[in-house]
C-alpha positions as CSV (number, residue, x, y, z in Angstrom):
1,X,39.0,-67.6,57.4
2,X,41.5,-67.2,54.5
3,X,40.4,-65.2,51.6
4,X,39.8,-66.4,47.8
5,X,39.2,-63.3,46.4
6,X,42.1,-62.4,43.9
7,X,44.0,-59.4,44.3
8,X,43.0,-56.4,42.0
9,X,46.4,-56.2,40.6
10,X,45.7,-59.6,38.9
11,X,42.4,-58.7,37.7
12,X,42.8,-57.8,34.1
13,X,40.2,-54.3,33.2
14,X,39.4,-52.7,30.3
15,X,41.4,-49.7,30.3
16,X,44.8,-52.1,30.9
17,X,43.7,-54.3,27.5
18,X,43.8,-51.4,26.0
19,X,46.6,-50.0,26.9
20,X,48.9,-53.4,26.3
21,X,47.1,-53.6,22.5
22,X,47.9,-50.0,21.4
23,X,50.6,-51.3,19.5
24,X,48.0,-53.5,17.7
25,X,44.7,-51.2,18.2
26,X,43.6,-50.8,14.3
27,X,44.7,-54.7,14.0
28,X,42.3,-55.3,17.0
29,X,39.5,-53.4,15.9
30,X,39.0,-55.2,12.7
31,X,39.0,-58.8,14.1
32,X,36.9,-58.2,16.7
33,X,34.1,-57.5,14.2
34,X,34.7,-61.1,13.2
35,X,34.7,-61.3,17.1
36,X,38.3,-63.0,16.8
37,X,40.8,-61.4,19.0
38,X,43.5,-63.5,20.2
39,X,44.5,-62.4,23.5
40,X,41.0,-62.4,24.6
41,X,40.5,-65.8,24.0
42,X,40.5,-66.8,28.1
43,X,37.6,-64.2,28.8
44,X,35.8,-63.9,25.8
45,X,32.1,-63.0,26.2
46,X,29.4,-65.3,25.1
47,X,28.0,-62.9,22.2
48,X,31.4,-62.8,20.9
49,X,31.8,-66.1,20.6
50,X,28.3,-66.4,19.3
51,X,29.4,-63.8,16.8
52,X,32.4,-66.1,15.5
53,X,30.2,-69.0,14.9
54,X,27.4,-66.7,12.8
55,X,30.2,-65.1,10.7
56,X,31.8,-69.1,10.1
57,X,28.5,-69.9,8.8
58,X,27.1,-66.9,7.1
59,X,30.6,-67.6,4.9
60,X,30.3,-71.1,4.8
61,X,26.7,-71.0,3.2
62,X,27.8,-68.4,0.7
63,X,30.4,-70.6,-0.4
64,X,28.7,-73.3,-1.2
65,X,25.7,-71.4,-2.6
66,X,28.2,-69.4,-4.9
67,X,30.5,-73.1,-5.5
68,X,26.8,-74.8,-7.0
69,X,25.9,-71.7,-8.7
70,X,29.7,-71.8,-10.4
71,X,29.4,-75.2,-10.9
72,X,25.4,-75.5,-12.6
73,X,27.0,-72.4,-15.0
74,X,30.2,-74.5,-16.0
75,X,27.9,-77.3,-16.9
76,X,25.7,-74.9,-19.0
77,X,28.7,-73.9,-20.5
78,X,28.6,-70.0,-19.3
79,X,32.3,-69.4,-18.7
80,X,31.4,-65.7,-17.6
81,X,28.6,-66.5,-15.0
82,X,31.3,-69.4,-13.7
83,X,34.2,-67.2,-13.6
84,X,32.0,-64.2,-11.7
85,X,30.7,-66.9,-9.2
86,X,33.6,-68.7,-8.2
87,X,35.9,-65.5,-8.1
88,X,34.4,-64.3,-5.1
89,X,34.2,-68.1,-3.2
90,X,37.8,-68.8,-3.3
91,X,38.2,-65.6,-1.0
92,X,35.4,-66.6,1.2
93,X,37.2,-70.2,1.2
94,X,40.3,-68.2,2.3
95,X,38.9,-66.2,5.0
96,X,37.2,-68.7,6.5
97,X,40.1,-70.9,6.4
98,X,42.2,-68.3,8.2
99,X,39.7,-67.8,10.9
100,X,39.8,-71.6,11.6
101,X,43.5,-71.4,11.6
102,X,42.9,-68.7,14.2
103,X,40.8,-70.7,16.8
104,X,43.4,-73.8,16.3
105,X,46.2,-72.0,17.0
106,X,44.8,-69.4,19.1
107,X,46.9,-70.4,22.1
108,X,50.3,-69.7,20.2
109,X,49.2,-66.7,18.9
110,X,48.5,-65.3,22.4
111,X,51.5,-66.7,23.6
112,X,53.1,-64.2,20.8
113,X,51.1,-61.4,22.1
114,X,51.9,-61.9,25.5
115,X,55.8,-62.0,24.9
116,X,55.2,-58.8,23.0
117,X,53.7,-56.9,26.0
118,X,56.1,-58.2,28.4
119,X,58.9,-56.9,25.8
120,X,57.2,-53.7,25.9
121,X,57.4,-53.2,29.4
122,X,61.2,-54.1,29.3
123,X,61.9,-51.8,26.7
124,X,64.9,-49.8,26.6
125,X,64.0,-46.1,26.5
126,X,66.0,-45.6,22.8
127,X,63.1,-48.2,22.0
128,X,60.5,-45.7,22.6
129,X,61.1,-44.0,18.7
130,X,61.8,-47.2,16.9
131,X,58.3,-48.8,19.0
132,X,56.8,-45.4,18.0
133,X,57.5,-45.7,14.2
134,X,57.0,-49.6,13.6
135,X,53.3,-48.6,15.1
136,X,52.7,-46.1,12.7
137,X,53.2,-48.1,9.8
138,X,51.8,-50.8,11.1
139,X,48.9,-48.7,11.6
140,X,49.1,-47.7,8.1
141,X,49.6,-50.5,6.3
142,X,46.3,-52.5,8.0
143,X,44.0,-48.9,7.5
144,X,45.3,-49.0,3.3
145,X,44.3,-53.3,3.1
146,X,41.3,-52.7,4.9
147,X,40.4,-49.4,2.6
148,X,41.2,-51.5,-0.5
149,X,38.7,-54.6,0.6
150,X,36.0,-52.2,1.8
151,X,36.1,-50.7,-1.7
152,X,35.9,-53.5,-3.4
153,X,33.0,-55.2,-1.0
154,X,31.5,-51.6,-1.2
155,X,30.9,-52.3,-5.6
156,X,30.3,-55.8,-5.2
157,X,27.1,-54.5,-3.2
158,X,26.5,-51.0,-4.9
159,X,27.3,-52.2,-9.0
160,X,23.4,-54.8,-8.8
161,X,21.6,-51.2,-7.8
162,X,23.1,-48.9,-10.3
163,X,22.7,-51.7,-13.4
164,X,18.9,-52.5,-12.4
165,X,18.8,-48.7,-12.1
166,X,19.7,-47.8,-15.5
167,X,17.6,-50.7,-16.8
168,X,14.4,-49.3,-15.0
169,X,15.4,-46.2,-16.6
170,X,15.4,-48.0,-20.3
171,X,12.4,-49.4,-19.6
172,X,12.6,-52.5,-18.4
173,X,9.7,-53.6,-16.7
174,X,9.0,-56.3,-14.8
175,X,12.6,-55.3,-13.6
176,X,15.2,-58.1,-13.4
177,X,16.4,-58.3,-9.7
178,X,20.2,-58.6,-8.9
179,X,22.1,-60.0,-6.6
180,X,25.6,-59.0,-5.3
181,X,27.2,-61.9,-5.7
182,X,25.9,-65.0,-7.9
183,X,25.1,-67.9,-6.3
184,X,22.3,-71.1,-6.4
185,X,19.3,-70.7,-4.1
186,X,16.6,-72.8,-3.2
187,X,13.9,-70.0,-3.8
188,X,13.4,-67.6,-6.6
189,X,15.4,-64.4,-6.3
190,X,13.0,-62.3,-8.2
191,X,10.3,-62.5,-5.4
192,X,10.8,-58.8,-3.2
193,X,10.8,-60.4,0.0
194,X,13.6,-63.0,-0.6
195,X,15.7,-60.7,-2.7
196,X,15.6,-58.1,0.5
197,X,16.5,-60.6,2.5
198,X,18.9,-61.8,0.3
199,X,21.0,-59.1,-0.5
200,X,21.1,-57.7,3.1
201,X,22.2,-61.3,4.3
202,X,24.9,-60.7,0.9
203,X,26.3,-57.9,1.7
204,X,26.8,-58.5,5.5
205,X,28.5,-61.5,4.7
206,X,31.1,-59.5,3.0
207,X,32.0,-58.0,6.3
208,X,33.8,-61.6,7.9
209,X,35.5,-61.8,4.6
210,X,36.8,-58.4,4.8
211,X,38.0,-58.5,8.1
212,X,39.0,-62.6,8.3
213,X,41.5,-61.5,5.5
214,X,42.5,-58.1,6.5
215,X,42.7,-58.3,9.9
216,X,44.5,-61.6,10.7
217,X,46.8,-60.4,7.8
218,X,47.6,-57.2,9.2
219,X,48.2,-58.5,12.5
220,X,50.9,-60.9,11.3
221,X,52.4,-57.9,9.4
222,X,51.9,-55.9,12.6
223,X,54.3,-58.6,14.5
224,X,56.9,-58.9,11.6
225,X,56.8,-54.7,12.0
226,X,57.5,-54.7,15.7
227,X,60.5,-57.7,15.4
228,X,62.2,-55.8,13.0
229,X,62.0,-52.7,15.2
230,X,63.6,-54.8,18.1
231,X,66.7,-55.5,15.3
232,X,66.5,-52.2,14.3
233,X,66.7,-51.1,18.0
234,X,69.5,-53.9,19.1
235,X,72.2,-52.4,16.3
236,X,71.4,-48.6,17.4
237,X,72.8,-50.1,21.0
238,X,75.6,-52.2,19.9
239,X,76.5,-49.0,17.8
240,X,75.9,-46.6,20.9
241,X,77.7,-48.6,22.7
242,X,80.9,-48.8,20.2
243,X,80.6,-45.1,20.1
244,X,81.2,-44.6,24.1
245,X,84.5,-46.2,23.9
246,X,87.6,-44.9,24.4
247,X,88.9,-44.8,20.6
248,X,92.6,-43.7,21.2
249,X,92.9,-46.6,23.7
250,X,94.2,-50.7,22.7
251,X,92.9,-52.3,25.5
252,X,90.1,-51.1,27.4
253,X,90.2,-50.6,31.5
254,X,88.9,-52.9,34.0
255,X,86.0,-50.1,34.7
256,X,85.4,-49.9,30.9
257,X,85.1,-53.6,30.0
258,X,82.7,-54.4,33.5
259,X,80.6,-51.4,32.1
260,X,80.6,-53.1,28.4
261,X,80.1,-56.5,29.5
262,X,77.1,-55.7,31.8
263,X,75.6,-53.8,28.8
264,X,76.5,-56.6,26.3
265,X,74.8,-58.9,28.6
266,X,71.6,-57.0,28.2
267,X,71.6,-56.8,24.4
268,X,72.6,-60.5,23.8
269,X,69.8,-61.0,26.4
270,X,67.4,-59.1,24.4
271,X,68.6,-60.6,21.0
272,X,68.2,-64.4,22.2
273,X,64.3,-63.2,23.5
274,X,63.6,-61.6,19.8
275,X,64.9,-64.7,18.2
276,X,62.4,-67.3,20.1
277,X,60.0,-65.0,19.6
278,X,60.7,-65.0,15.7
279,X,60.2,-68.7,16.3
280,X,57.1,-68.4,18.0
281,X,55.9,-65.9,15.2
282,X,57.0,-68.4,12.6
283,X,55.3,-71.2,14.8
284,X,51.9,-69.5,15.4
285,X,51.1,-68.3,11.9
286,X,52.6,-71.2,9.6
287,X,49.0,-71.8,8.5
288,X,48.0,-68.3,7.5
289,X,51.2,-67.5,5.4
290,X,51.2,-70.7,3.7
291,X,47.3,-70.3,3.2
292,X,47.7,-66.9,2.0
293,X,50.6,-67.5,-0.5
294,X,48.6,-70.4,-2.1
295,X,45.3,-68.6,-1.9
296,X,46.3,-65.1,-3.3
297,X,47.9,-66.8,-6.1
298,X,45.1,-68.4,-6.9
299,X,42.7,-65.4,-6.7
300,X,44.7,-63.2,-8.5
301,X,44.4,-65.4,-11.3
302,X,40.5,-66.3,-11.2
303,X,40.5,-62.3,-11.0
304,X,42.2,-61.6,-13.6
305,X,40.8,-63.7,-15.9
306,X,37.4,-62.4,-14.5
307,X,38.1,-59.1,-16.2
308,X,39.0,-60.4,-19.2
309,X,35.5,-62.3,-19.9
310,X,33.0,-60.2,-17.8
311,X,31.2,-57.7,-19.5
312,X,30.2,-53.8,-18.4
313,X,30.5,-52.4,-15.6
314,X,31.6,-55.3,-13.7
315,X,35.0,-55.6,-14.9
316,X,35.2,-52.2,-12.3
317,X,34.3,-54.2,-9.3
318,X,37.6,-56.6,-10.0
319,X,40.3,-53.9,-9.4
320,X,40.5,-53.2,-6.1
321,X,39.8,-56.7,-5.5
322,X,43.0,-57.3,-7.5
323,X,44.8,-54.9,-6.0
324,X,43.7,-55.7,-2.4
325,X,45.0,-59.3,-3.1
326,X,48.6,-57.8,-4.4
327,X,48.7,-56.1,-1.3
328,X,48.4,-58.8,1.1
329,X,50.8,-60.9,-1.2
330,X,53.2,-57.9,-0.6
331,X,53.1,-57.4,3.2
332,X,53.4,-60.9,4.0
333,X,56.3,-61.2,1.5
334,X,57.9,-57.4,3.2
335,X,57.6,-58.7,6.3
336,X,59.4,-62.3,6.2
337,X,62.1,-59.9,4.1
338,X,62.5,-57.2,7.0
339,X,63.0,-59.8,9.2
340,X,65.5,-61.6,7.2
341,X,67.4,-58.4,6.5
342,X,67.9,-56.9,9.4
343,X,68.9,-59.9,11.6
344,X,71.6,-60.7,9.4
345,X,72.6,-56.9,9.1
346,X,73.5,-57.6,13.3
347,X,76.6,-60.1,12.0
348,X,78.4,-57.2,10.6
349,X,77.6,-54.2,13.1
350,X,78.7,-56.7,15.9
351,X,82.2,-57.5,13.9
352,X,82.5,-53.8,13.9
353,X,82.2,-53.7,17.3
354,X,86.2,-53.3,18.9
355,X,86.0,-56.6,20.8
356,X,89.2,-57.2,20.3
357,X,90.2,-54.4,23.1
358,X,88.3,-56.8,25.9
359,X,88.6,-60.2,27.9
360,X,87.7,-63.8,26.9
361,X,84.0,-63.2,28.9
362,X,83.6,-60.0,26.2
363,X,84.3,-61.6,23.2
364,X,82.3,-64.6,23.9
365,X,79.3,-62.1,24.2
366,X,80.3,-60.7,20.9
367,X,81.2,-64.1,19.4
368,X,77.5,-65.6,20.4
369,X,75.5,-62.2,18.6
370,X,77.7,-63.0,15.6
371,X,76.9,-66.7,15.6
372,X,73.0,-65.9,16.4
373,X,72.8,-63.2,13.0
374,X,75.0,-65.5,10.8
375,X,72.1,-68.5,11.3
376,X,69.4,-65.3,10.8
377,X,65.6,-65.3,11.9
378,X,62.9,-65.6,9.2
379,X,58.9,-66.9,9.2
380,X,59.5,-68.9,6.3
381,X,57.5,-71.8,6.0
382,X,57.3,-75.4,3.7
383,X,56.9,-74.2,0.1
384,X,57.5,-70.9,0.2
385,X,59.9,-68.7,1.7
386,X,58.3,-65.0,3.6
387,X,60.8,-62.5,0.9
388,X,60.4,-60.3,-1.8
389,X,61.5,-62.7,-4.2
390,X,58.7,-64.8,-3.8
391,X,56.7,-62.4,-4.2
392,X,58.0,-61.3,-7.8
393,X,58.2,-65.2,-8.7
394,X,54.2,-65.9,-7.6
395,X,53.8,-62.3,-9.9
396,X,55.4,-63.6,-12.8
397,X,53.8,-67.4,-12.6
398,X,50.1,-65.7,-12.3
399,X,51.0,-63.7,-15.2
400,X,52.2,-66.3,-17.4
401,X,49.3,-68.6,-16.2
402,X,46.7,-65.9,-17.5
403,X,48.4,-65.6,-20.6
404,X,48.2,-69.4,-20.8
405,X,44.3,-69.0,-19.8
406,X,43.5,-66.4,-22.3
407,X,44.4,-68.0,-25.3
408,X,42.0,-70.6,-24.5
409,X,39.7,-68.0,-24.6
């Protein structure tokens, strides 16, 4: 009788998930309180997925609560209560947008996952620092964007207590109930038991917009992080390589150019698999980047026109919310330019390389990196282009658009 049972090689555990996500651990973490992770999307557990579809809705009914709420305040011609409404919805709009993105392209984004492990277990030992270091601010970059949003979740839910504190302290009795965020309800708010359950169903919804945003940001920044650390890593060995050459010789030996070729083989090999997988990066998160672009641009301007016409202590709750929105505009904008930057840096470091001193078979290796940097790698996508520039021109067109906005003020 033949055996079905797999073998336990092929049987994934937990303590080998781990280990192939370390790269990614802080990234990990984050969605999977959304309950969104990726490379678990072939064995995810039922209460994860049940998880996905609570935090889909619990955002989906603050949006349109918080949308009619916006809405019913515009027609009653309260620009404040409208502005401090809808600021908040267009980032819950965002998030949940991003996770939907997520589930549709879910496959590719594994796929991108998967080609990152593999690369990892085929990487050359000089990799191990460059791998090392990429981590690390990759690590760093996702715990400062998820500090920022915390913060600014933290006062959206904190900033209610301490105002109907201070009016309980003036006197103010029966004691007007807030909410932490504004939005329509089919029952009165002022009644304990539905403000209770209210503001705890409030403030946990800030948690999926937290992590939607922060998480599937800093994972795309995590990528763009480890890609340019492969470039980084490819120059470091054509250079290594140029410096084990005989420099006082014009042509090199039969021994030298067999040892050259075989190692420019490798690198040209490892350059072609970073370039598809720039290509599957570029193809797995086209939604997101040009989601976030549009989105953040947006926001920062409902935002900041939000601290212009709010009053008190709420104007405080807006600037980490600003500044967590700058951020994300700035790692997706770092990343496309890292990746830009040092792909095409590999054109000149591989003209610098003495192929001239080798046979038809080593120049063509030479001749094919060259080619491969001069066309460059980048995760641009329609509209907008992933670079620093961008950036400073979405900047500059928010700012001039709340100019616009507050002389109408």
């Amino acid at each position: 009788m033949v055996s079905t049972v797999a073998p336990v090689s092929d049987i994934p555990n937990a303590s080998q998930t781990m280990k192939n996500w370390d790269i990614f651990k802080l990234q990990r973490k984050i969605l999977l309180v959304f309950g969104l992770w990726p490379a678990d999307r072939l064995v995810r557990r039922w209460y994860l997925k049940g998880l996905i579809a609570i935090n889909l809705a619990a955002l989906a009914i603050c949006m349109v609560g918080e949308f009619l709420h916006g809405l019913y305040a515009y027609r009653d011609g309260n620009l404040s209560e409208c502005i401090e409404s809808i600021c908040p919805t267009v980032a819950r709009i965002s998030g949940f947008l991003r996770m939907v993105f997520y589930l549709v392209n879910e496959a590719k984004i594994d796929q991108v996952l998967n080609n990152i492990s593999k690369l990892l277990q085929d990487k050359h030992p000089r990799d191990n620092a460059i791998c090392k270091q990429m981590t690390t601010l990759g690590q760093q970059f996702t715990f400062y964007l998820f500090l920022m949003m915390f913060f600014a979740a933290c006062l959206y839910g904190v900033t209610p207590f301490c105002i109907m504190a201070y009016n309980w302290y003036q006197g103010q009795r029966p004691l007007v109930k807030l909410l932490p965020f504004k939005l329509a309800l089919p029952f009165d708010s002022q009644n304990s038991y539905y403000f209770v359950l209210t503001t705890i169903f409030l403030n946990y919804a800030s948690a999926p917009t937290i992590t939607s945003q922060s998480g599937s940001d800093a994972l795309f920044s995590g990528v763009c992080l480890y890609v340019y650390g492969q470039f980084q890593a490819i120059k470091l060995d054509l250079e290594a390589l140029s410096a084990t050459l005989d420099k006082g010789s014009l042509k090199g030996s039969v021994a030298e150019t067999q040892r050259v070729t075989d190692e420019l083989r490798r690198i040209s090999k490892r350059h072609q698999q970073i370039i598809d997988l720039v290509a599957e990066v570029r193809t797995a998160f086209t939604p997101n980047v040009l989601l976030a672009y549009t989105a953040t641009a947006i926001i920062m301007c409902i935002v900041c026109v939000a601290m212009l016409v709010v009053e008190g202590i709420y104007k405080l709750t807006y600037l980490p919310y600003a500044f967590a929105e700058l951020t994300l505009l700035f790692l997706y904008s770092y990343s496309g330019t890292i990746i830009r930057d040092s792909s095409e840096t590999l054109q000149t470091v591989a003209y610098d390389f003495p192929w001239y001193r080798f046979d038809r078979k080593t120049r063509h290796l030479i001749q094919m990196i060259m080619i491969r940097a001069q066309y460059g790698s980048n995760v641009d996508v329609p509209f907008f282009e992933t670079s620093m520039a961008s950036f400073s021109a979405i900047v500059r067109t928010a700012s001039s658009y709340i100019t616009l906005m507050k002389s109408f003020l």
